[in-house]
C-alpha positions as CSV (number, residue, x, y, z in Angstrom):
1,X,-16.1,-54.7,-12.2
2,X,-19.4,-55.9,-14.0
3,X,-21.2,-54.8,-11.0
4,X,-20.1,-51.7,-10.7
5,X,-21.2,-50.8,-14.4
6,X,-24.5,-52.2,-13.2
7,X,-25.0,-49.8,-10.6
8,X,-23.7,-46.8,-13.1
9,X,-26.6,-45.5,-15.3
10,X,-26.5,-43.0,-18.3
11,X,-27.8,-40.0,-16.7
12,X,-25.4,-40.9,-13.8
13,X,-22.0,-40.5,-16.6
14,X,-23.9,-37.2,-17.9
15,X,-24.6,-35.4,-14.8
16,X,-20.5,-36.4,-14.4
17,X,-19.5,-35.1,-17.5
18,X,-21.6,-32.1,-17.2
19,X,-20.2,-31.1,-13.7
20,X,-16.7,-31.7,-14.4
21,X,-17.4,-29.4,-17.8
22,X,-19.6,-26.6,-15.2
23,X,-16.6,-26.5,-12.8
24,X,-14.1,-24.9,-16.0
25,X,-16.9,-22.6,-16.2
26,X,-15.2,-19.6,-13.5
27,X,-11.7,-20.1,-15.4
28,X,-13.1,-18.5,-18.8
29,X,-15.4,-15.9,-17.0
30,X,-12.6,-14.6,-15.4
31,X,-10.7,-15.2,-18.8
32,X,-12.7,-13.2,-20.8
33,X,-12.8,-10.4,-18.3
34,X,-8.9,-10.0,-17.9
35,X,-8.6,-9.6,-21.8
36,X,-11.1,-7.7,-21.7
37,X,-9.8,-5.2,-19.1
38,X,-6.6,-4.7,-21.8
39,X,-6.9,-2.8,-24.2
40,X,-3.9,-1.7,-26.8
41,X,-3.7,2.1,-25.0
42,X,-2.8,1.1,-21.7
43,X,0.4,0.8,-20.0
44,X,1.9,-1.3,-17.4
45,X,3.3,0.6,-14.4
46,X,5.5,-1.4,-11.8
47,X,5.2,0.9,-8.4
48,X,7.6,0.0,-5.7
49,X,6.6,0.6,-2.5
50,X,8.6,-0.1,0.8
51,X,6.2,0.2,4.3
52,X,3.0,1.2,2.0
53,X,5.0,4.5,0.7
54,X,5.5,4.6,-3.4
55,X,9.2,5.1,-2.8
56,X,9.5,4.4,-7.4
57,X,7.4,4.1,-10.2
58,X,9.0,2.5,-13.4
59,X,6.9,2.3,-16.5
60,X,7.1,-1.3,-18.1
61,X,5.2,-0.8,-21.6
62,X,7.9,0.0,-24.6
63,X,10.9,0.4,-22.3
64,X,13.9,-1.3,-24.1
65,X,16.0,-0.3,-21.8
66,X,18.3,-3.2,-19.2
67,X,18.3,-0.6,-15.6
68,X,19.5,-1.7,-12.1
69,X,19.2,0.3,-8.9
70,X,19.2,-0.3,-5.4
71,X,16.6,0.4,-3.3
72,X,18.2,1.6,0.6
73,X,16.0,1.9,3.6
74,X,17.0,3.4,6.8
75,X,18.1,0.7,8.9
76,X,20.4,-0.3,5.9
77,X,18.2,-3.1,4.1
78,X,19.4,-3.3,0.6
79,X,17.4,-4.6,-2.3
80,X,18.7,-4.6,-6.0
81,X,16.1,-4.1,-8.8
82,X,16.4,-5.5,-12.3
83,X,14.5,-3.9,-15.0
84,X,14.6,-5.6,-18.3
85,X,12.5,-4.4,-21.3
86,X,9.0,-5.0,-19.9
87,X,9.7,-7.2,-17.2
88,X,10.9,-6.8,-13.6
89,X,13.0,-8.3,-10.6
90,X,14.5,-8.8,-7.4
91,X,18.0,-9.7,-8.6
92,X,19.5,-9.4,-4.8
93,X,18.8,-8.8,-1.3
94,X,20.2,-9.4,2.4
95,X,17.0,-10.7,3.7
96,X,18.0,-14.2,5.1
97,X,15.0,-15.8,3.1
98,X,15.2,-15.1,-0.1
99,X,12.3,-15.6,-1.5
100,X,11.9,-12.5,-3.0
101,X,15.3,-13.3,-5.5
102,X,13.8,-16.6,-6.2
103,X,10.3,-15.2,-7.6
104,X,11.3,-15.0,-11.1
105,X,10.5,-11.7,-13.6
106,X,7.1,-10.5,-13.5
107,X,5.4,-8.3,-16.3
108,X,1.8,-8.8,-16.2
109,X,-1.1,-6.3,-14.6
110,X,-1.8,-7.9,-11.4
111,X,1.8,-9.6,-10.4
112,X,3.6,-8.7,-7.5
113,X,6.7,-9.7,-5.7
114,X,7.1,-9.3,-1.9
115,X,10.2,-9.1,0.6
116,X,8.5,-9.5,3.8
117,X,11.2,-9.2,6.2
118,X,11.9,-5.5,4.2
119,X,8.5,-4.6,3.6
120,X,8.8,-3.9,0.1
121,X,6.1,-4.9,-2.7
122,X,6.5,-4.1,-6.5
123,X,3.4,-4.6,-8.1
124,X,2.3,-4.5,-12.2
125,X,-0.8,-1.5,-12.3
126,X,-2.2,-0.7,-14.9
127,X,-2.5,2.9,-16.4
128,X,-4.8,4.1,-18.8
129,X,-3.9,6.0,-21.7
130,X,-5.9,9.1,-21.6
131,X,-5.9,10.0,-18.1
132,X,-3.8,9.3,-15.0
133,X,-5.6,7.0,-13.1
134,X,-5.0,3.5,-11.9
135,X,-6.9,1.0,-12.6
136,X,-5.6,-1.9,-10.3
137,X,-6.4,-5.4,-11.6
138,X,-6.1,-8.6,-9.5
């Protein structure tokens, strides 16, 4: 062991230290630029879509209301949606996976939840307050 702090030398622990320190360095860029894309006038949007068609659009920001519906395709798959103040669901579905049910409620800009075998994706968009266009953030 008392060799191996031989072979160590000072500017060997700093450049060490100051790598391990550089590496956090993308986690608060990208930080700063999520809160920064928030502001207080913008709302969160959760757009359902099944086969890349909006089939619903249910607006997350304020809602204090507790809403389940089904969504039906054609060929008879069945998802339940849960809709519970400002945070959304997948409470059931007959996919023989699912993973969907087991992704938890989502409620932040950016989340999604995806039931491959049915092809449906709810994602958090979202709006701005003075116009009606999306701003989609990842």
């Amino acid at each position: 062991m008392r060799t191996y702090f031989r072979i160590i030398k000072r500017w060997d622990v700093i450049l060490i230290i100051s790598l391990i320190l550089l590496s956090f360095l993308p986690l608060a860029i990208f930080s700063y630029q999520h809160v920064g894309e928030t502001s207080t006038n913008t709302k969160s949007v959760a757009v359902i879509s099944v086969d890349n068609k909006e089939v619903k659009r249910v607006e997350l920001t304020g809602n204090q209301q507790h809403d389940i519906f089904d969504i039906t395709q054609p060929n008879g798959d069945t998802n339940t949606i849960e809709v519970s103040g400002n945070r959304i669901r997948i409470k059931a579905a007959d996919c023989p996976d699912q993973v969907c049910v087991l992704t938890s409620f989502i409620s932040k800009p950016g989340k999604t939840i995806v039931c491959l075998p049915h092809k449906l994706v709810i994602e958090i968009q979202t709006v701005d307050g003075k116009s009606d266009d999306l701003i989609i953030s990842s």
